[in-house]
C-alpha positions as CSV (number, residue, x, y, z in Angstrom):
1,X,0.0,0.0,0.0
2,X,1.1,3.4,-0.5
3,X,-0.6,7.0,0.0
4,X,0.1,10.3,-1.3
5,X,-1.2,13.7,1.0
6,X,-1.6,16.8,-1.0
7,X,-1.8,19.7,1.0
8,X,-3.9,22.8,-0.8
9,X,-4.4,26.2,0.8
10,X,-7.9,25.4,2.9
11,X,-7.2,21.3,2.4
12,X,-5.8,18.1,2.0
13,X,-5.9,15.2,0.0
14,X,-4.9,11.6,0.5
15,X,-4.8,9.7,-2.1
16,X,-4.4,5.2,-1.4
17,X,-3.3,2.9,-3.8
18,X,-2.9,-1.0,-4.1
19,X,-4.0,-2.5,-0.4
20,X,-5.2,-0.3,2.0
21,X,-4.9,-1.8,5.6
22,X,-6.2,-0.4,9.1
23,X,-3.2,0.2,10.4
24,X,-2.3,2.4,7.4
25,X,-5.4,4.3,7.2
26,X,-5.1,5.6,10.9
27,X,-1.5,6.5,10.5
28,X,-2.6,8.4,7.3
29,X,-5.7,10.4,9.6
30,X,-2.0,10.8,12.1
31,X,0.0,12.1,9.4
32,X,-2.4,15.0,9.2
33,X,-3.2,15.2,13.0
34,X,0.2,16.1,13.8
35,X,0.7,19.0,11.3
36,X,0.7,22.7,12.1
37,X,-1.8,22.8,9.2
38,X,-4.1,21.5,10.7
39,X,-6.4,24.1,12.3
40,X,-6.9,26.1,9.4
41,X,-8.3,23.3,7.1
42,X,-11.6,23.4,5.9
43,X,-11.7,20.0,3.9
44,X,-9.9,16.1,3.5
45,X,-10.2,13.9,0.1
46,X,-9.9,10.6,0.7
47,X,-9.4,8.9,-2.7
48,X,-10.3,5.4,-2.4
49,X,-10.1,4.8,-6.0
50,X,-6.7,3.1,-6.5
51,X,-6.9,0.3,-4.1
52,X,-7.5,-3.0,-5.3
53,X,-8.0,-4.5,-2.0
54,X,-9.4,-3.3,1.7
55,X,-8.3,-4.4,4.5
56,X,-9.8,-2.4,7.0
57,X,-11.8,-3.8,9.9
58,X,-14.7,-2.4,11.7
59,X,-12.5,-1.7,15.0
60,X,-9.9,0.7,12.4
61,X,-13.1,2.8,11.6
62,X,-14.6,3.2,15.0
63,X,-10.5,4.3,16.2
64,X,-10.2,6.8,13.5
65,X,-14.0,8.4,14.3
66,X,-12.7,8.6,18.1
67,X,-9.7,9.7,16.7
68,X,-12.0,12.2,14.4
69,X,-14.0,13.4,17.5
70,X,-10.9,14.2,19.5
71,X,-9.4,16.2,16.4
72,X,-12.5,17.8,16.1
73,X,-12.2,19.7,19.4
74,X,-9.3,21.5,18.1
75,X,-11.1,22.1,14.4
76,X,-14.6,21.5,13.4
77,X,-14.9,23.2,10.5
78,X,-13.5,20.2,8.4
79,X,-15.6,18.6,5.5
80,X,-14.6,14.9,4.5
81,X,-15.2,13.6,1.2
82,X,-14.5,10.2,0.3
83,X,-14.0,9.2,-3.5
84,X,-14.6,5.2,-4.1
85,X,-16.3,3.3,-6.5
86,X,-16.3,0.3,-5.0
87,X,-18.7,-1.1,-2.6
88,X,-15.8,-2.1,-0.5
89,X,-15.2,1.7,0.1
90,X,-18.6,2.6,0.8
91,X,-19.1,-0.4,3.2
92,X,-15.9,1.4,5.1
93,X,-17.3,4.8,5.2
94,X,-20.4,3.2,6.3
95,X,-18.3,2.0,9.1
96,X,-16.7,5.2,10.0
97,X,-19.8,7.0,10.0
98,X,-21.2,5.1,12.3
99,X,-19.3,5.0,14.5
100,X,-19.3,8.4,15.6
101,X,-22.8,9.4,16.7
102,X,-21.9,12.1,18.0
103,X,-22.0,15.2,15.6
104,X,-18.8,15.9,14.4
105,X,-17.1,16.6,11.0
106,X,-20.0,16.7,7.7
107,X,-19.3,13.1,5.6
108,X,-20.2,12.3,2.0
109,X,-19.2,9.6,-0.1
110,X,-19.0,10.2,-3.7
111,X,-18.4,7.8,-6.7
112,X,-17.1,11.4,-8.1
113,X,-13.6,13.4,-7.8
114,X,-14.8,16.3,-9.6
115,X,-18.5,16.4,-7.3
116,X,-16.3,15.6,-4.1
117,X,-14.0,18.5,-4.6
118,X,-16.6,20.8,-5.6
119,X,-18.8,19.4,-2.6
120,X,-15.5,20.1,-0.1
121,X,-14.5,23.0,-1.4
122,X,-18.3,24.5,-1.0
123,X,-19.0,25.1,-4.5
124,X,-22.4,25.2,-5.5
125,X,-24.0,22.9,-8.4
């Protein structure tokens, strides 16, 4: 597995490839976490559409939405759009989403790039 993050000015984009495991995912959500650019972003991509295979259980989604929650204490003006086609990927999301009843950070899934980034970046249709 490998990931790409793109920072942009009011974003960031990840962007997974190949096989995407738990473990992976929530070091990619750390990655971001941990940056001084942080609290001044507005949205995250998450590009599902290059893995070929998910290996991400139910107990990696419900740590990054506590994970999620925690961050959003610090920022909670983040939109997350997540970019898959597959059911795999939407099944995931699914997962994340919930797992954290609580209101925190606005989640869509799209099948989409161009309608998640226009949807993130607050454009109108």
């Amino acid at each position: 597995m490998s990931y790409t993050i793109t920072w942009e000015e009011a974003g960031v984009i990840w962007r997974y490839e190949g096989t995407l495991t738990g473990e992976e995912l929530i070091q990619s959500n750390l990655d971001i976490y941990g940056d001084s650019r942080f609290d001044s972003l507005r949205y995250e991509i998450v590009d599902l559409r290059g893995v070929t295979d998910f290996q991400v259980k139910p107990q990696h989604m419900r740590k990054i939405a506590f994970l999620d929650r925690a961050a959003a204490q610090s920022n909670s003006h983040i939109k997350v759009a997540v970019v898959t086609e597959s059911e795999a990927g939407k099944e995931m999301n699914d997962q994340y989403t919930n797992s954290a009843p609580e209101p925190h950070w606005q989640t869509r899934t799209f099948e989409s790039y161009d309608e998640a980034i226009n949807w993130a970046r607050g454009y109108k249709h």
